[in-house]
N, C-alpha and C positions, 0 to 999 in steps of 0.2 A: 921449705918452711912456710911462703908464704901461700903458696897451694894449699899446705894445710890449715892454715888459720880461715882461709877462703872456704873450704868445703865446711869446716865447721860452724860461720855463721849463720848461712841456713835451718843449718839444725836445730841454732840458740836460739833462732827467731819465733821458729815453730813452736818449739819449746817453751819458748816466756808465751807465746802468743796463745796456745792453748790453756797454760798457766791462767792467762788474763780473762780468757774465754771462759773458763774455769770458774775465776770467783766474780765475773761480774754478771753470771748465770745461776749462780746457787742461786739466788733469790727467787729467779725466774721458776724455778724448779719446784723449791718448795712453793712457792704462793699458785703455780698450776697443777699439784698432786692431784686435785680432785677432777680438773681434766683429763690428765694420764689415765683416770683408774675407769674414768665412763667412756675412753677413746677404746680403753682393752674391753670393757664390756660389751662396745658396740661391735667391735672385732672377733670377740669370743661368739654373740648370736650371729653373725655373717656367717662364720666356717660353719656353726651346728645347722644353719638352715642349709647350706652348701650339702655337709654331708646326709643331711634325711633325704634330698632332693637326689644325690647319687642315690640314694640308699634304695628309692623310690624307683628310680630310673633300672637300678640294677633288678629289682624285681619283677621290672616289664621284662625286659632285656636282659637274661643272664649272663654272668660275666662267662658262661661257655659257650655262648653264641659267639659274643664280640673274641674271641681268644684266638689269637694267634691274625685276627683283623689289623690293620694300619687304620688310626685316629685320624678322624676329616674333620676340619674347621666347620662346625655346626654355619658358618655363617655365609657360607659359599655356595653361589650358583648350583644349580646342577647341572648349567653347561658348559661350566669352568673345569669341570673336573672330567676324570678319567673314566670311561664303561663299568671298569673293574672297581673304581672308587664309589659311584655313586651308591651300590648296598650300604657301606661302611657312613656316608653321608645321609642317607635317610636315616639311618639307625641316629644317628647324631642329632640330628633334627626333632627325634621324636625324644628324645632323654633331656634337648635342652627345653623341649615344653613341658616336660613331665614336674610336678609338680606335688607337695603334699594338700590332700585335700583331708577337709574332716572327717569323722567316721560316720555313714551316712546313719541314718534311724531307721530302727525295722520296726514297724507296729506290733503289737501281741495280736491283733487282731486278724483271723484269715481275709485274704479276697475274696470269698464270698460276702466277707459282714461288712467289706469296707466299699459295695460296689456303689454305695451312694455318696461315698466321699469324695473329695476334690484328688486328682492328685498331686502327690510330695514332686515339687523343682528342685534339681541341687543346684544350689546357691553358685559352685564352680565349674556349671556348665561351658560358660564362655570361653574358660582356660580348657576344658578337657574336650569340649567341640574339635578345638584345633587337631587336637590327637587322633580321634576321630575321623575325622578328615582325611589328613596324611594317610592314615592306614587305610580309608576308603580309597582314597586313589591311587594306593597301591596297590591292592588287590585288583581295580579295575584298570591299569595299565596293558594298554593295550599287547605291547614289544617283552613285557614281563616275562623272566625265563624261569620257568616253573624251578626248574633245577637249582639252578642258583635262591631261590624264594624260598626253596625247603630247608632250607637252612636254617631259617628264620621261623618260619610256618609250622613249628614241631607239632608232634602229638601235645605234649607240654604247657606249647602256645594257646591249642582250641582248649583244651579242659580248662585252662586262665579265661580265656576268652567265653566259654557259656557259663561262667562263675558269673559274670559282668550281669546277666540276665536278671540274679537276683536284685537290680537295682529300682529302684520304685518313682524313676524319673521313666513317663513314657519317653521323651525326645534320646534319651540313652540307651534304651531297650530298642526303638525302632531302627537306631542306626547301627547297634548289634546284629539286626534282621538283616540286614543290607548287606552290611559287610560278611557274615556268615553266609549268605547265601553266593557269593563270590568266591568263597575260598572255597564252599562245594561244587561251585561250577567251572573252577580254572584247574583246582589240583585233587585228581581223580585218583590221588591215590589214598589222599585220606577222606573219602567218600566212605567206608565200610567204619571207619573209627566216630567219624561225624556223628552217623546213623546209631552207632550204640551207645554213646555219651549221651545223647539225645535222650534215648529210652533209657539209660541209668536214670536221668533227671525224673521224665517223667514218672518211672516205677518207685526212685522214691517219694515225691508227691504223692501218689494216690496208697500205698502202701505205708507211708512212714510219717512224713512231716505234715501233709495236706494243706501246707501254705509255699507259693511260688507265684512272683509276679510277674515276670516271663511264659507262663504256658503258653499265652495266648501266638507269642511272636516266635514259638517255637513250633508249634502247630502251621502257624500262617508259610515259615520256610519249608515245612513239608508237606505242604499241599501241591504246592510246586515238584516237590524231587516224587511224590508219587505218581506222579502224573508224567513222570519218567521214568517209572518200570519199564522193564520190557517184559513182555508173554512168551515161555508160559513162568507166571511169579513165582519168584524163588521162595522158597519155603523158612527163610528169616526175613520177609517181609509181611507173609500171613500170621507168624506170630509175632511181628509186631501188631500187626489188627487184632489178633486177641488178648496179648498181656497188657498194652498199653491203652489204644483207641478205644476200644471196649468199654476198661477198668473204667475210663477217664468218665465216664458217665453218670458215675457214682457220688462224687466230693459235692457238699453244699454248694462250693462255690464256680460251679458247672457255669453259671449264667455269666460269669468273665471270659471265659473263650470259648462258648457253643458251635458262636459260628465260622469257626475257625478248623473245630473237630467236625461239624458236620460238614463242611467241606471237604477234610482228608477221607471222611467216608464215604462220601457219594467217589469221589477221586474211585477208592479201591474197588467198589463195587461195579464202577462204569469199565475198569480197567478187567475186572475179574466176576462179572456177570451170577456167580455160582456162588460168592461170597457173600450173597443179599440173604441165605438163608440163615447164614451163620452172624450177620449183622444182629437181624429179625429177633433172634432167640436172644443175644445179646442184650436187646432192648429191653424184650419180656421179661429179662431177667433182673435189671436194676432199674425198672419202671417204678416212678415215685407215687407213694401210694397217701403221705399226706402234704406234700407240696404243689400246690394247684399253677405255680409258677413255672414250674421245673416240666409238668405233666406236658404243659403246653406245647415247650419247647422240644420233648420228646413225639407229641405226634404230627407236628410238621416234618420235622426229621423225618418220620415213618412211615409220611407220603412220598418223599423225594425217595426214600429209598424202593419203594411201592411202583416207582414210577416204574424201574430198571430190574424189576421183579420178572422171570419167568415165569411160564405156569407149573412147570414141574416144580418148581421150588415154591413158589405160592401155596401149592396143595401138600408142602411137608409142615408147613407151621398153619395151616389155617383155621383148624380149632382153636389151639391157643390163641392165636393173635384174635380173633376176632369175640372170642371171651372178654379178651382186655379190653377191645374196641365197644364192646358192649356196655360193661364197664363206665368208662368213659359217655358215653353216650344218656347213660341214668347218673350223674354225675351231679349233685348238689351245687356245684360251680357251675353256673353259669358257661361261663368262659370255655371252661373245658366242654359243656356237653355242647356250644354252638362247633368249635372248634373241629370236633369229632364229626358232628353233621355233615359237615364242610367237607367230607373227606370223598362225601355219595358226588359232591359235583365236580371228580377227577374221572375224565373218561377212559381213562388207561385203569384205573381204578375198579371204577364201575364196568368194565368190560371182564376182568377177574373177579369181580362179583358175580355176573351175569352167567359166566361158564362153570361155578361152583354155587348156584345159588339153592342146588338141596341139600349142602351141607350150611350153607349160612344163613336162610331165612330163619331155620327153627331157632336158631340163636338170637338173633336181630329182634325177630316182631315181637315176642314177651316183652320185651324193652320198651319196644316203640309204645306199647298198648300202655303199659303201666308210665309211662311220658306223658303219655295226652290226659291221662285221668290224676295223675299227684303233683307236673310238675310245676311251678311256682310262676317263672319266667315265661311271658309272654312268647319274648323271641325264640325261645326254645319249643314253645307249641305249635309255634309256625312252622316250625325247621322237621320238628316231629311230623306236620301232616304232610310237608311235602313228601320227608325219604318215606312215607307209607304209599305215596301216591307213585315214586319211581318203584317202590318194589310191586306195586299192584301192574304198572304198565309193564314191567319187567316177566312177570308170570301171573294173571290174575288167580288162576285155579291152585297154583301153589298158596297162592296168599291166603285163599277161600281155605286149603287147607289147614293151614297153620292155626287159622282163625277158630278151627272146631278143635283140634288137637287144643290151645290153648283153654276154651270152654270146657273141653273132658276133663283135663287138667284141675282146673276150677270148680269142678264139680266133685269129680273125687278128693280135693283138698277141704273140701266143704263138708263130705261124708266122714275122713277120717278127722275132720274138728269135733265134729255132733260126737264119732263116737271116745273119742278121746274127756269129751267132757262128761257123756254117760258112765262113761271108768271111773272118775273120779267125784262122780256123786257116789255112785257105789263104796267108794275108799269111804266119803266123807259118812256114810250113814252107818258101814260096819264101826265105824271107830267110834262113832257116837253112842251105839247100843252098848256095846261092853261095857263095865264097867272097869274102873279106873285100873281098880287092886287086882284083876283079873289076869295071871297069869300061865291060867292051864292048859291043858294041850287040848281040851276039847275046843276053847276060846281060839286058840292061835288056827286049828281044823276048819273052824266053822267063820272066820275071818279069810282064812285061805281060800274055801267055796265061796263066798262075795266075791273076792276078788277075780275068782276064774270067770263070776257072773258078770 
């Protein structure tokens, strides 16, 4: 009996003593409701920024990567842990930096209208540097088991990853550069999927959207992987030279990655020597006819490519081309006609001038001649007398001839003016005799002999 009254005071104590806790707490309770209810609000934005931040993370990282993985304490060493563990810890690493950033701002405006702009910083660089990073130096770890990294490295991964390209902070884009050119250079087997996402991008840029901030750093990583072909080129390399490098010549806003394109094109044609003629035509063929900015940029281009010219291929385009170069040469811009000039003081140049010079003086001197006599620009009369003086030292008697062919020219242009305007006195004097109302067939006879006269 007395055991039992023992284990029951405990109970009673608790009992009153919750009791007591009870009501000399209600107060407490009600007079802090309005704490309670901003403690659950503060508790309610924690988990929803928790879950966007997984939500986040799982979008880098899909939950089919990490599946069937064992979870690593994001905060541990990597020389704490296990061979086998450290994949599952960088993965960790990079979800606990992940982060929601804002929705970045796209301009309406292309890159070509905005090359005078400042460019856009994103504000959350400092946080997504970090990311950056990580995944830099694991792509360039030296011990890194390709095998094991494909795991992670999917097709999936890069087409996420040249998404990233569209982003309009250069320090983002350049360290996309970096890091993709690591992942083409460690894991060779997505080397052929690299190369076509690539040209997805760029075919639809010049075919579809004509706005992309990235061309220039996508250009710049494949100046490099061309210049790693091997001979003899494989035939999905040469049309990438023509659907893409080509096309790419075209878009107004060409003047954001020129010299990133005419890099991968001197690349092809130094690699592919035979490819300079089908560049050539290329040129001729989206050669800008009223952007004196753009012209510019295409005939330095068309001396480097000039340089690596052979003669057999020189002699399939040389009418053309040097129509165009003629062109250019009587060129109301300034700019352009010094520019063109400039092209006679390449001696790689002017030595394919020199071995086709009876197919291109008759072209050339009409130009030169009607230069020295209308054009405006001092410095361009200078530039006109000298290329007259290298093509006289180059062939005087050619020049002598060209010089009379253009005067016979001039002469017989002169005769069919005179008679071209005697025609048309004739018209003006038959139409004057007749008279108004006169519509008979002797009138129409006798107007028809005028005119034969």
């Amino acid at each position: 009996m007395l055991k039992q009254i023992l284990r029951k005071i405990p109970l009673k104590s608790q009992r009153s003593s919750s009791l007591d806790s009870a009501g000399t707490d209600s107060g407490e309770r009600t007079s802090n409701s309005d704490d309670g209810v901003q403690c659950t609000n503060f508790e309610n934005k924690i988990s929803s920024r928790l879950r966007v931040v997984k939500r986040v993370s799982s979008a880098v990282f899909p939950a089919s990567i990490m599946a069937g993985s064992e979870a690593v304490e994001p905060n541990l060493a990597f020389n704490v842990v296990s061979n086998p563990q450290k994949p599952n810890l960088f993965i960790s690493k990079l979800n606990l930096c992940c982060e929601s950033f804002p929705p970045k701002y796209h301009s309406n405006t292309t890159s070509g209208e905005a090359d005078d702009e400042e460019p856009m910083f994103d504000p959350g660089w400092s946080n997504l540097q970090l990311v950056y990073d990580l995944l830099l130096r694991f792509t360039g770890y030296s011990s890194l088991d390709a095998k094991v990294a494909k795991k992670y490295l999917d097709h999936s991964f890069i087409l996420r990853l040249l998404d990233l390209f569209e982003s309009e902070d250069p320090r983002e884009r350049d360290c996309l550069k970096t890091i993709l050119h690591g992942i083409y250079g460690k894991f060779t087997v997505h080397r052929p999927f690299v190369r076509k996402a690539v040209s997805n991008i760029i075919y639809s840029f010049v075919y579809e959207t004509k706005r992309h901030n990235g061309i220039a750093e996508l250009l710049g990583n494949f100046g490099s992987i061309i210049s790693g072909f091997a001979l003899p080129m494989k035939e999905e390399h040469k049309m990438f030279l023509h659907r893409a490098l080509i096309p790419l010549h075209k878009p107004k806003s060409m003047g954001a990655y020129h010299q990133q394109l005419t890099y991968c094109v001197v690349q092809f044609v130094d690699k592919d020597p035979k490819l300079a003629n089908t560049m050539i035509t290329g040129l001729l063929k989206y050669w800008p006819v009223t952007n004196s900015q753009k012209e510019l940029i295409f005939i330095s281009e068309l001396e480097e490519i000039l340089e690596m010219t052979s003669m057999a291929d020189f002699q399939k385009v040389l009418i053309p081309l040097f129509q165009r170069i003629a062109c250019c040469l009587n060129s109301f811009h300034y700019q352009v006609a010094e520019r063109a000039h400039m092209l006679w003081n390449n001696e790689r140049i002017l030595n394919l001038i020199r071995h086709n010079r009876q197919v291109i003086f008759p072209l050339i001197f009409p130009i030169l001649e009607r230069n020295s006599l209308n054009n405006w620009n001092q410095t361009v009369l200078n530039l006109t007398k000298n290329t007259r003086k290298t093509l006289a030292e180059m062939d005087e008697e050619l020049m002598l001839a060209c010089e009379r062919k253009l005067e016979e020219e001039k002469s017989q242009s002169k005769e069919a003016a005179e008679k071209r305007k005697l025609t048309w006195e004739c018209l003006e004097i038959a139409a004057g005799v007749q008279p108004a109302a006169a519509n008979s067939v002797a009138s129409v006879e006798s107007t028809a002999c005028a005119v034969a006269c």
